[in-house]
KOLNUFI-621588 format. One line per 3 residues: number of its first residue (from 1); for each residue x, y, z of N, C-alpha, C, O. Coordinates in pm, 1 decimal, padded with zeros to 6 digits. Each point is the difference from the previous one (the first is absolute). Example, Ala and Ser with C-alpha at 12.3 -4.5 7.8 and 13.67 -1.06 7.14 Angstrom:
! residues 2
1 = 01319.0,-00569.0,00780.0,-00089.0,00119.0,00000.0,00090.0,00120.0,00000.0,00103.6,-00001.9,00066.5  -00138.6,00106.9,-00138.5,00082.0,00119.0,00006.0,-00077.0,00109.0,00073.0,00050.9,00110.8,00016.9
This chain:
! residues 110
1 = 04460.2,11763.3,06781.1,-00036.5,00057.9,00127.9,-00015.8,00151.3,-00020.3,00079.2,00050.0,-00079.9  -00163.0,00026.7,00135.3,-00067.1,00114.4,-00052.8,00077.1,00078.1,00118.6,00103.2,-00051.7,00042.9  -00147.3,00171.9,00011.4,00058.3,00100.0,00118.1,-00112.1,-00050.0,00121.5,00032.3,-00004.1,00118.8
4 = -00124.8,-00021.0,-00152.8,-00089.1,-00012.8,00160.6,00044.3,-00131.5,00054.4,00038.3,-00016.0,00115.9  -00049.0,-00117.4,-00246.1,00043.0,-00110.5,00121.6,00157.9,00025.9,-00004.7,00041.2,-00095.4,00066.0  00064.7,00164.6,-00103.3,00084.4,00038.9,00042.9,-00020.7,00054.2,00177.0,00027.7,-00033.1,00115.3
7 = -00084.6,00120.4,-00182.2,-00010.2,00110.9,00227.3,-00038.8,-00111.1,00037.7,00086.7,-00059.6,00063.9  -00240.1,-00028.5,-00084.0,00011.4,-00054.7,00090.0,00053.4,-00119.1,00025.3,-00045.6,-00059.0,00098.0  00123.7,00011.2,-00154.9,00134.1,-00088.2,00045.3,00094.3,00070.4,00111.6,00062.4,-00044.1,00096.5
10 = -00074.0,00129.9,-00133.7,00122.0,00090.2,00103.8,-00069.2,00034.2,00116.7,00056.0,00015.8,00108.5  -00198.2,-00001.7,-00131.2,-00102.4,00048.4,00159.2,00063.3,-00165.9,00030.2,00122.4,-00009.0,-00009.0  -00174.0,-00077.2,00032.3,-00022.2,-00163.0,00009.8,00116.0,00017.0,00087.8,-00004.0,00000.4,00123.1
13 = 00142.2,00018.2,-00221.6,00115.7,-00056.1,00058.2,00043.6,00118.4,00159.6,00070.5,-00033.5,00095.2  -00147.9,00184.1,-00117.2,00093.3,00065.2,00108.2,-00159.1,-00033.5,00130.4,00017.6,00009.9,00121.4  -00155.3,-00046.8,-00181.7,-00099.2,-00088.8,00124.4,00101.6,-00092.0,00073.5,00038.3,-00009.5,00116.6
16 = -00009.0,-00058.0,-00240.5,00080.3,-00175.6,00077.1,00106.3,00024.9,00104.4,00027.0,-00056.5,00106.0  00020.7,00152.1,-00166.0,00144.2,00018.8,00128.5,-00024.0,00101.9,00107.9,00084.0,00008.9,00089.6  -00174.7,00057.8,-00088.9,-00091.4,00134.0,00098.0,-00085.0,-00122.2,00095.3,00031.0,-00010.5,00118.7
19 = -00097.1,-00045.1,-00154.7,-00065.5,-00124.0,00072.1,00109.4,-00093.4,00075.1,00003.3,-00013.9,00122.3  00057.8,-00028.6,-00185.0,00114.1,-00093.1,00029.9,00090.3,00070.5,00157.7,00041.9,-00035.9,00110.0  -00051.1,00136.2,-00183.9,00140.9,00116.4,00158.0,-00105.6,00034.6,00106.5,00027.0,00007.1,00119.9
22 = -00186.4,00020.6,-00187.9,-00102.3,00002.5,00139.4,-00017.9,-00111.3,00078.6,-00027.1,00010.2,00119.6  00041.6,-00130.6,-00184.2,-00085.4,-00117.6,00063.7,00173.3,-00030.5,00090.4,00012.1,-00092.5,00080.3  00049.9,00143.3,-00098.6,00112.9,-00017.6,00068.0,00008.4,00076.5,00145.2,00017.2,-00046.1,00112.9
25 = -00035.2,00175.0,-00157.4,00013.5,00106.6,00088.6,-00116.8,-00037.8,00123.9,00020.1,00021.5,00119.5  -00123.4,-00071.6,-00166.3,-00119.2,-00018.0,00072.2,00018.7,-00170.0,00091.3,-00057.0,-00052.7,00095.5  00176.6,00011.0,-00196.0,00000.0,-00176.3,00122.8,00084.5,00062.1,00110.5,00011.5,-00033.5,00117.8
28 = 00045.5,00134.2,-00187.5,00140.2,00045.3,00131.8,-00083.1,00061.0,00132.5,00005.2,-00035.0,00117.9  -00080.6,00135.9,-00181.0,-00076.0,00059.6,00122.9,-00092.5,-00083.9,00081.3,-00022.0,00046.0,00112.0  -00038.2,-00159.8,-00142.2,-00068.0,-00084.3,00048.8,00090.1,-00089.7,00136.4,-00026.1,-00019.4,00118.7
31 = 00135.3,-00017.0,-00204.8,00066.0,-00045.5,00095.7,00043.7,00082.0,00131.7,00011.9,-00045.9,00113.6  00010.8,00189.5,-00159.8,00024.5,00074.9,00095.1,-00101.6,00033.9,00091.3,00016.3,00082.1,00090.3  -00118.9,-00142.5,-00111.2,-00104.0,00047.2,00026.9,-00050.1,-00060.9,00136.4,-00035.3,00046.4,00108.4
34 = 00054.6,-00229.0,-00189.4,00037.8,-00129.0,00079.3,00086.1,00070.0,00120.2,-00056.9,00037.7,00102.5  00184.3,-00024.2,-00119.8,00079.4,00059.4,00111.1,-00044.5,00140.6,00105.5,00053.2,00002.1,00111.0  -00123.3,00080.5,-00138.0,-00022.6,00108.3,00022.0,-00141.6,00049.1,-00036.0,-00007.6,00100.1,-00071.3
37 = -00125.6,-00171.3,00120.9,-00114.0,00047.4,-00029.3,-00048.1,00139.5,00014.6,-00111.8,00029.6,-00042.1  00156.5,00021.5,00075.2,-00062.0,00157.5,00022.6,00157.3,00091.2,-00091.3,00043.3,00106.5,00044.2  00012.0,-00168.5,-00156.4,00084.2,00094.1,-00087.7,-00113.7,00095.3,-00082.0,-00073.2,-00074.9,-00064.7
40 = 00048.4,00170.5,00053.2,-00131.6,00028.9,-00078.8,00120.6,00046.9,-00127.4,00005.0,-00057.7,-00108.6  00045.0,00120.2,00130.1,00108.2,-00017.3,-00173.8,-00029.3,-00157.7,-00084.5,-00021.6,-00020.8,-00119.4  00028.3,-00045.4,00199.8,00022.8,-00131.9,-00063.0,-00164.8,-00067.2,-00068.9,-00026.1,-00079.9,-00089.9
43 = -00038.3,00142.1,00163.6,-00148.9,00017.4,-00048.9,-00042.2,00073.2,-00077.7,-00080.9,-00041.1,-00083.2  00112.7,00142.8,00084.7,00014.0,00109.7,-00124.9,00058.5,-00030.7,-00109.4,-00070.2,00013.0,-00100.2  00222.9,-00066.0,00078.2,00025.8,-00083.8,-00123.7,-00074.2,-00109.2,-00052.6,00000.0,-00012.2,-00122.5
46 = -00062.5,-00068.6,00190.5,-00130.2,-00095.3,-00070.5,-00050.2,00041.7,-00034.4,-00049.7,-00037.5,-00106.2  00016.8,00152.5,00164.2,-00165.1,00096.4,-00054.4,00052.6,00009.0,-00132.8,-00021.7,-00095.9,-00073.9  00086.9,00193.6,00029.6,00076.1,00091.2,-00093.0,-00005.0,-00128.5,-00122.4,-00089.2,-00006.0,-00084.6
49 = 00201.9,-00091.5,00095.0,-00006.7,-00074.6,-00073.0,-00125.2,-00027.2,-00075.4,-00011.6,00016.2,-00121.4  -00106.4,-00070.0,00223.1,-00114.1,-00067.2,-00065.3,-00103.0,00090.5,-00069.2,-00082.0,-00042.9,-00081.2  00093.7,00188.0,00124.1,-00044.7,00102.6,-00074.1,00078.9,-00004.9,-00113.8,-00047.8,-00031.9,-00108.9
52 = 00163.5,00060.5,00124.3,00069.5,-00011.7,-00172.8,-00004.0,-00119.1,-00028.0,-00027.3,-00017.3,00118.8  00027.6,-00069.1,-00153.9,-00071.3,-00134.6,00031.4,-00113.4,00036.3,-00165.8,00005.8,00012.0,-00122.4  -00094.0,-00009.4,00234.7,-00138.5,00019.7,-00020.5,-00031.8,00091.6,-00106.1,-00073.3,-00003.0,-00098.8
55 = 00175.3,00109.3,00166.8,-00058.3,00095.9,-00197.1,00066.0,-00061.6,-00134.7,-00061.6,-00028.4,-00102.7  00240.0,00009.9,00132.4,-00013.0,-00046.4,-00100.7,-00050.1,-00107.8,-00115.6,-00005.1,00003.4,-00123.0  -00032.8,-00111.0,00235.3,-00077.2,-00113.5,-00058.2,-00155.8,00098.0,-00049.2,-00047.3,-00044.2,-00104.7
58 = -00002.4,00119.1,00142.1,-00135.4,00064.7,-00056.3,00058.1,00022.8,-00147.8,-00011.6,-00081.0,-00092.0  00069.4,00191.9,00085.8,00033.0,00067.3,-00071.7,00069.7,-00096.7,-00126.5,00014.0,00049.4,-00111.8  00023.6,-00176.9,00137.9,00041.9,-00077.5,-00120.3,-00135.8,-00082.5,-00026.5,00001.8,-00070.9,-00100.6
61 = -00101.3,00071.1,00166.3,-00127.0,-00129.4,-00052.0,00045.3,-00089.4,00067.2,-00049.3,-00108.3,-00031.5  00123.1,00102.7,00112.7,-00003.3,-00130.1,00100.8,-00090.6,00017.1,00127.1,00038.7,00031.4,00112.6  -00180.9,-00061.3,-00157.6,-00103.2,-00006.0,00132.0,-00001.2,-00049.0,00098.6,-00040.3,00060.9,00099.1
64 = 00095.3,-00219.8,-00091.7,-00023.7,-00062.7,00074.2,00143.0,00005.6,00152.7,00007.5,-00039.9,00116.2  00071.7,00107.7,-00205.3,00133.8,00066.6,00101.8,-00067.2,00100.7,00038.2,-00023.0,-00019.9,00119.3  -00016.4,00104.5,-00146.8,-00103.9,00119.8,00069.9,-00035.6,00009.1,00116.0,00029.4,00054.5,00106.4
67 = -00131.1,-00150.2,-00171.9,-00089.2,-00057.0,00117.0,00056.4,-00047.1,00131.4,-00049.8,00044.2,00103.5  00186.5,-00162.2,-00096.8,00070.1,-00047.2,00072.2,00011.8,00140.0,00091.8,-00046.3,00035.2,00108.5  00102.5,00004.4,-00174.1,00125.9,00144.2,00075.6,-00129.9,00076.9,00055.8,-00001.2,00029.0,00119.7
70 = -00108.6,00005.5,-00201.6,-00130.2,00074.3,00084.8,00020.5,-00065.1,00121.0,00074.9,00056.4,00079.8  -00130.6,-00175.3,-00044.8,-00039.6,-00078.0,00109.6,00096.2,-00009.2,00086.6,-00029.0,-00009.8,00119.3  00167.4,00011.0,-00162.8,00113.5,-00004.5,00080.1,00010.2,00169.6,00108.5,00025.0,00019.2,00119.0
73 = -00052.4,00056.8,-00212.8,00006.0,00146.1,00030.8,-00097.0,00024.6,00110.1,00016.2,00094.1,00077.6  -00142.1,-00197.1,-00066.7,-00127.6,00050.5,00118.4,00074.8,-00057.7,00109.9,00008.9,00066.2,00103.4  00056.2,-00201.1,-00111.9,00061.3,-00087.1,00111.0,00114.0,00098.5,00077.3,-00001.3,00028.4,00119.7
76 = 00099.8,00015.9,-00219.9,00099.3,00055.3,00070.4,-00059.0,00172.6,00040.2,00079.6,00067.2,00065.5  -00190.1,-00012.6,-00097.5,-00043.4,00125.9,00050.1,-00078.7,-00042.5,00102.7,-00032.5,00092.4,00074.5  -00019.8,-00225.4,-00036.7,-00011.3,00003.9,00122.7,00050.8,-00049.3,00093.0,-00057.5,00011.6,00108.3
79 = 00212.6,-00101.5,-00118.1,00115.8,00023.6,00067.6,00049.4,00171.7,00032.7,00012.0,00053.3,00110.3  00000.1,-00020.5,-00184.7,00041.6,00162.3,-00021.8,-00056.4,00059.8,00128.2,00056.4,00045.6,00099.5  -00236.9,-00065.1,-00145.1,-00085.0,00119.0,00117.6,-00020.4,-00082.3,00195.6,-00045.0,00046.0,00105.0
82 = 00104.1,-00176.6,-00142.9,00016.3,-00070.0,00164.6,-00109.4,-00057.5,-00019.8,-00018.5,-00065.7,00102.4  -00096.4,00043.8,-00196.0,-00136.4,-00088.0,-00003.7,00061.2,-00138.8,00020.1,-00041.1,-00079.8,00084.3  00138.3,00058.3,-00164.9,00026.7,-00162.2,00008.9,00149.1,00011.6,00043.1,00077.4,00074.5,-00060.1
85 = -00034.6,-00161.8,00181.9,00118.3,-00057.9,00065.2,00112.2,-00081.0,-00119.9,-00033.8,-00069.1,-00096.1  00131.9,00094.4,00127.2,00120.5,-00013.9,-00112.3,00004.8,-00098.7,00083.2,00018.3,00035.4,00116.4  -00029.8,-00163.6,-00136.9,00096.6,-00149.5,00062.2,00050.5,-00063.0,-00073.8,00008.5,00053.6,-00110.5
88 = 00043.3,-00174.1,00120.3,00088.0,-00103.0,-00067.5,-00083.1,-00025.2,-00138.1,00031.9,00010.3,-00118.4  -00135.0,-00042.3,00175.3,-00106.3,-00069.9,-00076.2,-00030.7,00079.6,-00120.3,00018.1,-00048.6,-00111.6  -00068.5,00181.3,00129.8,-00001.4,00105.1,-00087.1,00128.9,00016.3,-00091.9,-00000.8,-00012.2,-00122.5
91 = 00121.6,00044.3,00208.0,00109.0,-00002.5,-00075.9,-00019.3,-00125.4,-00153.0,-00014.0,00009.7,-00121.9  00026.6,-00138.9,00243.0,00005.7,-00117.8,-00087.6,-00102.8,00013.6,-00159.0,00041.3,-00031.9,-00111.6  -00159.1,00079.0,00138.9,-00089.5,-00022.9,-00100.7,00008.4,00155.3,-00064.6,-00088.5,00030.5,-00079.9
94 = 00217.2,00091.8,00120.0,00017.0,00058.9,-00106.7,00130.3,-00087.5,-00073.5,00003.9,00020.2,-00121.4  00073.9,-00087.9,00158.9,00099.3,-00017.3,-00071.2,-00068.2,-00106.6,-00118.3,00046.0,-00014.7,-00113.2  -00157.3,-00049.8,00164.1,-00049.7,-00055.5,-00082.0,-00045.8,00037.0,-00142.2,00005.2,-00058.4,-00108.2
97 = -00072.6,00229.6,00167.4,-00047.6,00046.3,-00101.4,00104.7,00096.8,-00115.9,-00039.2,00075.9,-00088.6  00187.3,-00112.3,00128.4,00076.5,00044.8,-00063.7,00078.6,-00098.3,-00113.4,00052.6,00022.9,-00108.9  -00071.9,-00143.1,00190.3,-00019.7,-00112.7,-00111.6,-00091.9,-00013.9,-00132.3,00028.8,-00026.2,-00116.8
100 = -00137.2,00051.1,00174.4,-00093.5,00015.1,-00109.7,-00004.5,00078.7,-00097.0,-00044.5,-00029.1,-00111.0  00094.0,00145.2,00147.2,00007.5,00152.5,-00038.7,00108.8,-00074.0,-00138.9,-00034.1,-00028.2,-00114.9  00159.1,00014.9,00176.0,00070.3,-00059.7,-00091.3,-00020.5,-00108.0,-00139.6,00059.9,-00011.1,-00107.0
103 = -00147.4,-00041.8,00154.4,-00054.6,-00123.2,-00086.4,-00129.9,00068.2,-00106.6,-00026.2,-00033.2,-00115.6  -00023.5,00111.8,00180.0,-00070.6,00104.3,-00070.5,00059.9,00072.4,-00112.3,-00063.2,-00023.2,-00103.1  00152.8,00095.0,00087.2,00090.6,00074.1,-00039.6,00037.6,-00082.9,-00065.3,-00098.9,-00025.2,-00068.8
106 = 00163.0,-00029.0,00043.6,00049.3,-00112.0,-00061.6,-00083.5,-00060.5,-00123.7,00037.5,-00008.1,-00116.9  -00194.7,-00043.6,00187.9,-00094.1,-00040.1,-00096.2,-00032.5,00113.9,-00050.8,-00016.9,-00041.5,-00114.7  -00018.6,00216.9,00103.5,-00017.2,00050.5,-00072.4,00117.2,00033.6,-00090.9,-00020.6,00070.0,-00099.2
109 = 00146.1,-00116.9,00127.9,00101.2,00045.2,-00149.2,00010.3,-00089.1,-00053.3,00098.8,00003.6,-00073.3  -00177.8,-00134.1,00066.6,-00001.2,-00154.6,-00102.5,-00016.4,00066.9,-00128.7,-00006.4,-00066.2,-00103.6
């Protein structure tokens, strides 16, 4: 094993657990979200997450997490600007997309 796939073993492992504490932080706020639709903190931590999210999956060659977190980022900026209504439903099909997110993540550290 040489020094680069060394680092990047060590990028991999501190992605896996940086991803892991976001996709966490981001089911919590959802739920809170569920409880309390107009928390905009709690909207702001999704945001945050899926931006860091999003770069770091760029920044390792994981495209197709990118992409996810791009698309996630237009949805929740237009929760953010009041274009689109925060309901159950929305909630529901972000928690969904935090599932995925996960399963994503996952398939890029195979």
């Amino acid at each position: 094993m040489d020094l680069e796939d060394f680092d990047r073993e060590a990028l991999l492992l501190i992605f896996s657990e940086e991803a892991e504490e976001g996709l966490v932080r981001m089911e919590q706020a959802l739920v809170a979200l569920e409880e309390q639709p107009d928390d905009s903190e709690a909207l702001q931590t999704v945001f945050r997450v899926a931006h860091t999210l999003k770069g770091s999956a760029a920044c390792l060659g994981f495209a197709d997490l990118a992409e996810m977190t791009h698309g996630l980022e237009g949805v929740l900026d237009r929760l953010r600007s009041g274009q689109v209504a925060l309901s159950r439903e929305v909630v529901d099909a972000l928690l969904e997309s935090v599932d995925v997110l996960r399963e994503m993540v996952a398939e890029a550290l195979r």
